[in-house]
BAZADO-63481 format. One record per residue (C-alpha): x, y, z. Coordinates in nm, 3 decimals. Example, Ala and Ser with C-alpha at 12.3 -4.5 7.8 and 13.67 -1.06 7.14 Angstrom:
2
pt east=1.230	north=-0.450	up=0.780
pt east=1.367	north=-0.106	up=0.714
***
This chain:
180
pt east=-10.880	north=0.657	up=6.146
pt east=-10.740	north=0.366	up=5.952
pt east=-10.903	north=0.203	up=5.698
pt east=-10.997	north=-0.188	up=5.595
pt east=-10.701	north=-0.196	up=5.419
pt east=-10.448	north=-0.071	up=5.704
pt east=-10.601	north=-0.337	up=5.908
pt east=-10.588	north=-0.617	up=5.711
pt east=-10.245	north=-0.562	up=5.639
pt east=-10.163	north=-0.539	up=5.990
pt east=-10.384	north=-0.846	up=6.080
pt east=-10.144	north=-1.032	up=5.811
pt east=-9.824	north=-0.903	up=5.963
pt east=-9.912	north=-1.020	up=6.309
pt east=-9.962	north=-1.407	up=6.122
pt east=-9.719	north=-1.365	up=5.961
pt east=-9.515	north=-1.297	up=6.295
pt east=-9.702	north=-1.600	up=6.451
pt east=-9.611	north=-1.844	up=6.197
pt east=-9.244	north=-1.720	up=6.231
pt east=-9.212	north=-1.762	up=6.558
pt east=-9.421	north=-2.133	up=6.532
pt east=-9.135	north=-2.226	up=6.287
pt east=-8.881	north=-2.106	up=6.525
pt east=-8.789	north=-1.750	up=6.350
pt east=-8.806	north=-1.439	up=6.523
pt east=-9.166	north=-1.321	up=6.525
pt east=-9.057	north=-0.972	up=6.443
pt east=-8.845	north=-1.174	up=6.134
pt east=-9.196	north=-1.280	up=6.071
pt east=-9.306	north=-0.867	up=6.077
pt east=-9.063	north=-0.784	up=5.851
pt east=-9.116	north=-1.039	up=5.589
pt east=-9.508	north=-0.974	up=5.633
pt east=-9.461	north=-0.594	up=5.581
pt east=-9.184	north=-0.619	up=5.280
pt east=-9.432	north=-0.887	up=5.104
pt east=-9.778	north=-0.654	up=5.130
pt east=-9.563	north=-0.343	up=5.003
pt east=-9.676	north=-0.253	up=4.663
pt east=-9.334	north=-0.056	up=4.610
pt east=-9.002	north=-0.098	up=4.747
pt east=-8.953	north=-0.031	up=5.109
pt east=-8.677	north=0.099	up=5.338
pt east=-8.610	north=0.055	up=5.653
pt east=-8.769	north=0.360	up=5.827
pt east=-9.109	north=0.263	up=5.621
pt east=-9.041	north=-0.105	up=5.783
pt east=-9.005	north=0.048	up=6.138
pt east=-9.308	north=0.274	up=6.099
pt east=-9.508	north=-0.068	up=5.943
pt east=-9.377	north=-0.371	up=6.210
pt east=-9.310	north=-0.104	up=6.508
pt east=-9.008	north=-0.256	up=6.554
pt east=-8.695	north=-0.075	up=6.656
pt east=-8.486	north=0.064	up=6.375
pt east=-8.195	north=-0.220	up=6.474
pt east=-8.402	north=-0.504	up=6.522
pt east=-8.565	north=-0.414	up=6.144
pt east=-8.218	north=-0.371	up=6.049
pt east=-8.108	north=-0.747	up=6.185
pt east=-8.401	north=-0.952	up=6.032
pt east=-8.367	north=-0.778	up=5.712
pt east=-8.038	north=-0.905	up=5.681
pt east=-8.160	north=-1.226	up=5.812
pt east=-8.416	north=-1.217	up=5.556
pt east=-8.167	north=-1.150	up=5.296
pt east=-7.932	north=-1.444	up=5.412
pt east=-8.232	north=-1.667	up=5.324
pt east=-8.356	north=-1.512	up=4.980
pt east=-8.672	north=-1.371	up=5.143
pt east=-8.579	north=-1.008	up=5.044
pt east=-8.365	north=-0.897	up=4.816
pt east=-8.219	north=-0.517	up=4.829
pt east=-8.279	north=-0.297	up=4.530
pt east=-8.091	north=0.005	up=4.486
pt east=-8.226	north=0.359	up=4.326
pt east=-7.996	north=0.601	up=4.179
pt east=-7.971	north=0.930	up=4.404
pt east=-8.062	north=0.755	up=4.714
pt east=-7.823	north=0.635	up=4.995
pt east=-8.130	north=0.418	up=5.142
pt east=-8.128	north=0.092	up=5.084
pt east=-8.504	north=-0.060	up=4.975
pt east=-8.614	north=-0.377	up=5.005
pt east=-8.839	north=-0.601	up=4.769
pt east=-8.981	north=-0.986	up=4.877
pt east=-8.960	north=-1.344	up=4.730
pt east=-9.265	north=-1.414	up=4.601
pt east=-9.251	north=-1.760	up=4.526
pt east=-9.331	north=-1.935	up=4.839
pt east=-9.173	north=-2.254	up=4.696
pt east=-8.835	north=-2.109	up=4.647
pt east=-8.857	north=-1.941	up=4.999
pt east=-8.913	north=-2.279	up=5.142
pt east=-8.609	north=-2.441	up=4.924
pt east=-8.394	north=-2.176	up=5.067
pt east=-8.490	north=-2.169	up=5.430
pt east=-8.435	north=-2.622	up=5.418
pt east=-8.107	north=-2.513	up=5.238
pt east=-7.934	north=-2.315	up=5.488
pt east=-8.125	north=-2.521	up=5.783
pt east=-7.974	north=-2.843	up=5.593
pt east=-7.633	north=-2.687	up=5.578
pt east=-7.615	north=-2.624	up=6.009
pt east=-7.824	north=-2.824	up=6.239
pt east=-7.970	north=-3.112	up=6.068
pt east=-7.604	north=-3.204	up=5.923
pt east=-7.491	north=-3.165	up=6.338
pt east=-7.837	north=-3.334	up=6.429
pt east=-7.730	north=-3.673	up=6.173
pt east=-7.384	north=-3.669	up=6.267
pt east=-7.457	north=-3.641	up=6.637
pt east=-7.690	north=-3.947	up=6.598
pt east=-7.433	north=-4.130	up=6.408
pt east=-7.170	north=-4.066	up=6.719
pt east=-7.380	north=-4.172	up=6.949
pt east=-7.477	north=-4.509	up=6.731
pt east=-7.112	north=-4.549	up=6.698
pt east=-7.024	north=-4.510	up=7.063
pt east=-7.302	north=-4.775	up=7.183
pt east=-7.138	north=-5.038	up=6.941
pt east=-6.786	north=-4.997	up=7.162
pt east=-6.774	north=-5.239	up=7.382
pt east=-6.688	north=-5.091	up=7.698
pt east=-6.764	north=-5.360	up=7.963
pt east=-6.956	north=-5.123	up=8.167
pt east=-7.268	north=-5.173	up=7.977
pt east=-7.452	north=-5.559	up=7.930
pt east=-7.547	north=-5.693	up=7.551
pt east=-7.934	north=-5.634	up=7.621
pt east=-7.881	north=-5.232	up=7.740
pt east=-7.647	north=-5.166	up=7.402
pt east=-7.864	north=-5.385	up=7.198
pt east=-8.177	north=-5.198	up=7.277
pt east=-7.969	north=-4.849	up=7.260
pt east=-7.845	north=-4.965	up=6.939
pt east=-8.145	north=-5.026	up=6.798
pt east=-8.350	north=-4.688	up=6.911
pt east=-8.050	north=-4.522	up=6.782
pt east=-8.047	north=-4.698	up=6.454
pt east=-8.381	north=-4.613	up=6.378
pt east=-8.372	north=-4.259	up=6.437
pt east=-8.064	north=-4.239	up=6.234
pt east=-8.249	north=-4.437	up=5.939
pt east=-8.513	north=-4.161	up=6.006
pt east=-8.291	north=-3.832	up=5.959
pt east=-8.141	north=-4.002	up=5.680
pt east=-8.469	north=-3.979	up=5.517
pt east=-8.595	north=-3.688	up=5.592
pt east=-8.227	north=-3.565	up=5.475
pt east=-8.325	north=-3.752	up=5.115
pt east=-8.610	north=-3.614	up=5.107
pt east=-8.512	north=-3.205	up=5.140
pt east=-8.220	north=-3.258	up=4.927
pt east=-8.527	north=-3.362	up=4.641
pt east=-8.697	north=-3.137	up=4.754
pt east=-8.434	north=-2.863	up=4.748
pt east=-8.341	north=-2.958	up=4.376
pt east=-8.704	north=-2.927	up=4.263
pt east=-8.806	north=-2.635	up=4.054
pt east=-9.031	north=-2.421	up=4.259
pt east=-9.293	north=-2.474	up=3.985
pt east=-9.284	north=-2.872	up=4.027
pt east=-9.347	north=-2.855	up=4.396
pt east=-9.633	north=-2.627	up=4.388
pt east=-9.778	north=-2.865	up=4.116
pt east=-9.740	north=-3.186	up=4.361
pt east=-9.888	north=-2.938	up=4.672
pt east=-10.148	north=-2.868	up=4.412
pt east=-10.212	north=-3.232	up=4.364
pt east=-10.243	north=-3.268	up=4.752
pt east=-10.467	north=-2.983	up=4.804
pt east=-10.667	north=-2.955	up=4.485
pt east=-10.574	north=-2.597	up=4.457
pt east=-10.352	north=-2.414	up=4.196
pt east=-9.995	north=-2.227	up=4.279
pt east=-9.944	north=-2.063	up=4.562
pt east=-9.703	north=-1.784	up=4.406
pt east=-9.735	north=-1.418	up=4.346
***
């Protein structure tokens, strides 16, 4: 019979896998994270199958994905070959690095892909009247003024110590730091 415990950490892992998957992450990422974070020592990756029930390769995947974005990191112990893993605790600095990495890939495409478009409306071509290209021009111009934005604002964001962003969260919410 499991205890409270047991099931409250399982209860976490499955929101944890939720809010993964609602931030478009693998929900089993999600598993992994959950079951690294509630570990009160170290874990390897057989303890991480046995916690997430997730096959030995998938574990093996999102804890590298994991790593790639500073959510684990791997700690080594002398006269074992396993490798063990340990979470980011600071939520803040977990968020920096997953707008980091996102910044670096598909926003960057997303803003340049707006900006092609923008700059293939303003071509004259002949084929299109002043009124279609006007209004194109226009939606287009907008939601490249937008991305821009949003672009200024994770780049603050990402150079932000972790401590000064949960102090302006705190300032939202009324509540103190979210870290570990």
């Amino acid at each position: 019979m499991s205890s409270q415990n047991d099931e409250a950490k399982k209860h976490f892992i499955q929101a944890v896998s939720r809010i993964a998957g609602f931030w478009g992450f693998p929900k089993a990422m999600g598993a992994v994270y959950g079951a690294v974070y509630l570990a009160p020592e170290p874990v390897n990756l057989d303890e991480l199958v046995s916690l997430t029930e997730v096959t030995k390769g998938a574990v093996s995947t999102h804890v590298r994905a994991l790593e790639r974005l500073k959510m684990v990191r791997k700690e080594l112990r002398l006269g074992d070959r396993k490798d063990y893993y340990v979470p980011e605790t600071d939520f803040w600095q977990i968020v920096k690095n997953i707008l980091a990495e996102r910044e670096q890939r598909e926003f960057d495409l997303a803003i340049s892909a707006v900006g092609e478009s923008l700059e293939m409306v303003r071509i004259k071509d002949g084929h299109s009247s002043d009124k279609e290209r006007d209004f194109l021009s226009s939606r287009l111009e907008a939601v490249k003024t937008f991305f821009d934005q949003i672009d200024g604002i994770v780049r603050v964001m990402i150079s932000i110590e972790s401590s000064g962003l949960a102090s302006v969260a705190a300032s939202f919410t009324g509540k103190g730091n979210a870290n570990a």
